[in-house]
C-alpha positions in Angstrom: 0.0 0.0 0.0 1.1 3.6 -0.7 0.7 4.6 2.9 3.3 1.8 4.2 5.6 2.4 1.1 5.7 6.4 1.7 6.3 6.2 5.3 9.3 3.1 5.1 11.9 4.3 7.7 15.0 3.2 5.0 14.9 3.1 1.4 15.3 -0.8 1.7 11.7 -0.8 3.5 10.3 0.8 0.7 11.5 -2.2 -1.4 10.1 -5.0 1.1 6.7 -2.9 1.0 6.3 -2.5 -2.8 7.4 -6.6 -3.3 4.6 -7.4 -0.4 2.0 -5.4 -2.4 3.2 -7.9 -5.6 3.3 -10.9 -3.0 -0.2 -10.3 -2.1 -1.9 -9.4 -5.3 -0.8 -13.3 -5.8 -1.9 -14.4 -3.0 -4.3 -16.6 -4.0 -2.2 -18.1 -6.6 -4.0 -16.7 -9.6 -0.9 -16.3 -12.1 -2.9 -13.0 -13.9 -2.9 -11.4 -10.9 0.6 -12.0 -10.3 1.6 -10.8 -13.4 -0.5 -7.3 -13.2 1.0 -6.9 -9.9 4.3 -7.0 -11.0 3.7 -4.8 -14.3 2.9 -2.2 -11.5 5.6 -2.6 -9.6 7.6 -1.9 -12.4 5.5 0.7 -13.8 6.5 2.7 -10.5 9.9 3.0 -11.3 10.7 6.1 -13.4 12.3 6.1 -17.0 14.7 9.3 -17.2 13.6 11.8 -19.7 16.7 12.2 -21.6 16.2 7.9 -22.9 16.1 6.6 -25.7 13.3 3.7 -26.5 11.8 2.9 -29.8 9.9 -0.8 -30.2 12.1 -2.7 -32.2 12.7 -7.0 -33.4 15.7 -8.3 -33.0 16.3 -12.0 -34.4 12.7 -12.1 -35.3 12.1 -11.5 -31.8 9.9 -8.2 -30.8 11.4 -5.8 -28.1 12.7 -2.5 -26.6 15.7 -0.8 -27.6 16.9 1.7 -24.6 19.3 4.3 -25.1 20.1 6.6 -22.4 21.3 10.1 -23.2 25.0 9.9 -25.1 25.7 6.2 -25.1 28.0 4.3 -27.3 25.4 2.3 -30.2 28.6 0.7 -30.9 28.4 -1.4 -27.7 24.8 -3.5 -27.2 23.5 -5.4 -24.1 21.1 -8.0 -24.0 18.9 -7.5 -20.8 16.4 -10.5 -20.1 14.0 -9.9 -17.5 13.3 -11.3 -14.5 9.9 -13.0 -13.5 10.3 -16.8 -12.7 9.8 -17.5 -16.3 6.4 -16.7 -15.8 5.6 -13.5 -15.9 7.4 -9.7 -16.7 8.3 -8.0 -19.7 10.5 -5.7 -21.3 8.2 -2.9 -21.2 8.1 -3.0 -17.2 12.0 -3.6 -17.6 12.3 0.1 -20.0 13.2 2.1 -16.5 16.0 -0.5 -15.8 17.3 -0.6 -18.7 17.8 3.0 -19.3 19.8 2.9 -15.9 22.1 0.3 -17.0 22.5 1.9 -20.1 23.9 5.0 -18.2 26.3 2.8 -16.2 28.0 1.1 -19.1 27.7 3.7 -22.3 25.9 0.9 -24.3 22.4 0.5 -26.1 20.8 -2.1 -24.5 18.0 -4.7 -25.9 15.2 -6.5 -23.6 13.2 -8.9 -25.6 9.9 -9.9 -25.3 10.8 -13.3 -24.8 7.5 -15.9 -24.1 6.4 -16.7 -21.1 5.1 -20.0 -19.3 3.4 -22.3 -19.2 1.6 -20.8 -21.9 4.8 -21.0 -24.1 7.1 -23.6 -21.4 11.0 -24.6 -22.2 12.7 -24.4 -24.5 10.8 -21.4 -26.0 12.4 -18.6 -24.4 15.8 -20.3 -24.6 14.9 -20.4 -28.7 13.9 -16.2 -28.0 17.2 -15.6 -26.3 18.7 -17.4 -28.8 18.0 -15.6 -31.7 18.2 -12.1 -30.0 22.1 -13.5 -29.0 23.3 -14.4 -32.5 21.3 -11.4 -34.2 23.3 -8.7 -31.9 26.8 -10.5 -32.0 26.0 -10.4 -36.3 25.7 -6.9 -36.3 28.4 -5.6 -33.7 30.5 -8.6 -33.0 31.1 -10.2 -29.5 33.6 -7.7 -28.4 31.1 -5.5 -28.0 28.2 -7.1 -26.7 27.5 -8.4 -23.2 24.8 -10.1 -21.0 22.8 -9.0 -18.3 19.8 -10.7 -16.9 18.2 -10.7 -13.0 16.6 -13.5 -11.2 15.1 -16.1 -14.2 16.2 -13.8 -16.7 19.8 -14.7 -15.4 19.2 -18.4 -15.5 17.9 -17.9 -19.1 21.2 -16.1 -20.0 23.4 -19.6 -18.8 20.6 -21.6 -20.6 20.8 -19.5 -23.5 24.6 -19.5 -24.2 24.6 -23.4 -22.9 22.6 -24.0 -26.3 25.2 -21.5 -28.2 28.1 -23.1 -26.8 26.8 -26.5 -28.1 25.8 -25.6 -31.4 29.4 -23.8 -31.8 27.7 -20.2 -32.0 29.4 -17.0 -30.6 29.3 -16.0 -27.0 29.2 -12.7 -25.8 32.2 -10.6 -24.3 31.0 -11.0 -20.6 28.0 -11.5 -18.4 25.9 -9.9 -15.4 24.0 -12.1 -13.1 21.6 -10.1 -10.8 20.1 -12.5 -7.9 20.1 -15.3 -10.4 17.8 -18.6 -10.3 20.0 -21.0 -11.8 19.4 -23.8 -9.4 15.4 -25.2 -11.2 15.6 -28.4 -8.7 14.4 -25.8 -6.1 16.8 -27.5 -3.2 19.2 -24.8 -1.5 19.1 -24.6 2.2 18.7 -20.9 1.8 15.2 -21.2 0.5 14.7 -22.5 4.2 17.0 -20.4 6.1 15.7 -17.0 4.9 12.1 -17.4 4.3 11.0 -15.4 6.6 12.8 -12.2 5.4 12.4 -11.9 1.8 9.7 -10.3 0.9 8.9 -11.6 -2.8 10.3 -15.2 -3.4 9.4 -18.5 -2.0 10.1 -22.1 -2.5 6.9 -22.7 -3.0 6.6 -20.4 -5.9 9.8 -21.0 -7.4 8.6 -24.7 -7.5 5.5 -23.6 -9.0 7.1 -21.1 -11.5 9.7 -24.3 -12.4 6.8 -26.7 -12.9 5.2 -24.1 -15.3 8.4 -24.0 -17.1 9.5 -27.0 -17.7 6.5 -28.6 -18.5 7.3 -32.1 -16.8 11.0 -32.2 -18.4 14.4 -32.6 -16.1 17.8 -32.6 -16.6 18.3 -35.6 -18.6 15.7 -33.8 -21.4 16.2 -30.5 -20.9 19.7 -30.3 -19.5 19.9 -26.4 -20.8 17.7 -25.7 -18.5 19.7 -27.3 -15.4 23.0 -25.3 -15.9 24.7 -26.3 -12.7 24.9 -29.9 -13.7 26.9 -29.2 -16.5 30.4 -28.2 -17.1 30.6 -24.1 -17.2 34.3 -23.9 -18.1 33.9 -22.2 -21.7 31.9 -19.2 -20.2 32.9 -15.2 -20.8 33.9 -13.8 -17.3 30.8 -13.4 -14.9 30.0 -10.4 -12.6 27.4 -11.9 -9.7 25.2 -9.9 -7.5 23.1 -11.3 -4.7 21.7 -9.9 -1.6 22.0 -11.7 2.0 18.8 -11.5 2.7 17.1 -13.4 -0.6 16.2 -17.2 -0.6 18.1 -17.0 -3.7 21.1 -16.5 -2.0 22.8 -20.1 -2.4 21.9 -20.0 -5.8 24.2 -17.8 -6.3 26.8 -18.6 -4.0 27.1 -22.3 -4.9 27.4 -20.6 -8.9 30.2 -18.4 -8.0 32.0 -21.5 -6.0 31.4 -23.5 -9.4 32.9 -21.3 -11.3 35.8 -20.4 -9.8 36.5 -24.2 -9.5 36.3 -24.4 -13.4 38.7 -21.8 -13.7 35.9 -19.0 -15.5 36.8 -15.4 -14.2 33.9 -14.5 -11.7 33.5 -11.2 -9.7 30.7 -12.5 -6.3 29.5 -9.5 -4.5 26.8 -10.1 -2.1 24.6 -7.3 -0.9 24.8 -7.2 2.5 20.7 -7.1 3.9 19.3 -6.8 0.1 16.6 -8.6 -0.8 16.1 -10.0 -4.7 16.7 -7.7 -7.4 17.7 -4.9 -5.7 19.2 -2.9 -8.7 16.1 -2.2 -9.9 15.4 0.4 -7.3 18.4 2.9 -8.1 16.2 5.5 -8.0 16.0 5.7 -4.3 18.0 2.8 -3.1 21.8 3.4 -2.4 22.5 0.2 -2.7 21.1 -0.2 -5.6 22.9 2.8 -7.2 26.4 0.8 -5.8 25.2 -2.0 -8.3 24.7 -0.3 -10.9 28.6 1.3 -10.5 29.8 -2.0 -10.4 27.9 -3.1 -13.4 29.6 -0.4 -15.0 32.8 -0.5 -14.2 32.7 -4.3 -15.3 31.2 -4.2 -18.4 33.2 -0.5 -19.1 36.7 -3.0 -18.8 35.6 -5.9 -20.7 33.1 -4.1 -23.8 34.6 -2.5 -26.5 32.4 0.3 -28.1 32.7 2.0 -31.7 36.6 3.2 -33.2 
């Protein structure tokens, strides 16, 4: 409610209250309602004037180009939203985008991927797919990177999983934000922290995964179970997570992977931040933090135009 968001003591209580507003328009598990909840979630979070955005396909695959005010068009990220596969979009994600455009002088693409369970895996990994190989034709991988938050971040290791097996280009490095890449729905954090964050459950991830998947598991849809395969061949990796997500371990067990298989990985956990914090850089400081790391690791790894 607007009352409880207005008066939050810290700018991280606003947060909680706006993803409790989301949690309960859910609450009686109607997926719709979900979805509308979180559309206005994001359709609180303001889009600077000075951006960029024009509708646009990419790959065959309808989006939202966002520009923000002087950035390089020689330089392109690929931002997949978050949403447990289930529901967001790239319109809600236009605010966000514009931000991380800011942070790391590129032009950044969110696609429209499909959603489950009306369109389950491997649809959006097929989305993703197309949107990869289309913006690494035109600019090359140098200058491209990845950015995805919560399942859009899982799609990103699903995605270039298929794009490493079929031989295809990969981009120049990657940005995890709060990450589900873990779809067996087991980490202890789901149990240790579920009564603090405010927005994801096991419960719902298991639902959201069941949507997804559509009945397969890792022997038939092994894209979609990234952290039973071999990770070794990917671009270095910048991970953000907050302590206080049931996400957490995700993430944590991820970066220990990685660094084990000898792929360059940057782990920064948010101390008291609950799931995909960045989005809130208009009033969180934390999430403003992010969003300079974002940019100082994609500003040393991207190239942009000669």
């Amino acid at each position: 409610m607007e009352e409880t968001v207005t008066g939050a003591a810290r700018p991280i209580d606003r947060v909680v209250a706006m993803f409790r507003d989301v949690r309960s328009a859910r609450g009686g598990g109607v997926l719709q309602d979900g979805r509308e909840g979180f559309e206005a979630l994001l359709a609180r979070l303001s889009i600077p004037g000075d951006a960029e955005i024009w509708a646009a396909s990419v790959g065959g695959v309808a989006g939202y180009w966002v520009r923000a005010a002087g950035a390089d068009d020689g330089r392109v990220g690929v931002m997949l939203h978050g949403g447990g596969y289930t529901m967001g979009s790239a319109k809600g994600y236009r605010a966000y985008a514009a931000q991380v455009s800011r942070v790391t002088n590129a032009r950044i693409f969110v696609p429209e991927y499909r959603l489950a369970p009306e369109h389950p895996f491997p649809a959006a990994v097929e989305d993703a797919r197309a949107v990869f190989a289309a913006v690494m034709d035109e600019v090359g991988p140098p200058s491209c990177f990845a950015i995805g938050d919560s399942a859009g971040g899982g799609l990103i290791l699903s995605t270039l999983w298929e794009l490493h097996r079929e031989g295809g280009q990969l981009p120049e490095c990657l940005v995890l934000v709060s990450p589900l890449v873990d779809l067996t729905v087991t980490n202890a954090s789901f149990d240790e922290l579920a009564g603090i964050d405010p927005i994801v459950s096991r419960n719902g991830t298991r639902r959201n995964a069941a949507m997804y998947l559509a009945g397969r598991g890792p022997d038939d849809a092994p894209a979609a179970f990234p952290m039973q395969s071999a990770l070794d061949w990917l671009p270095p990796c910048l991970l953000l997570v907050g302590s206080a997500e049931v996400l957490r371990d995700d993430s944590r067990n991820l970066a220990r992977k990685l660094e084990y298989e000898g792929v360059h990985v940057t782990y920064s956990e948010y101390e008291d931040m609950v799931h995909v914090w960045p989005l809130f850089s208009e009033f969180l400081p934390q999430a403003q933090e992010a969003l300079r790391e974002i940019g100082a690791f994609v500003g040393d790894r991207v190239v942009g135009a000669s």
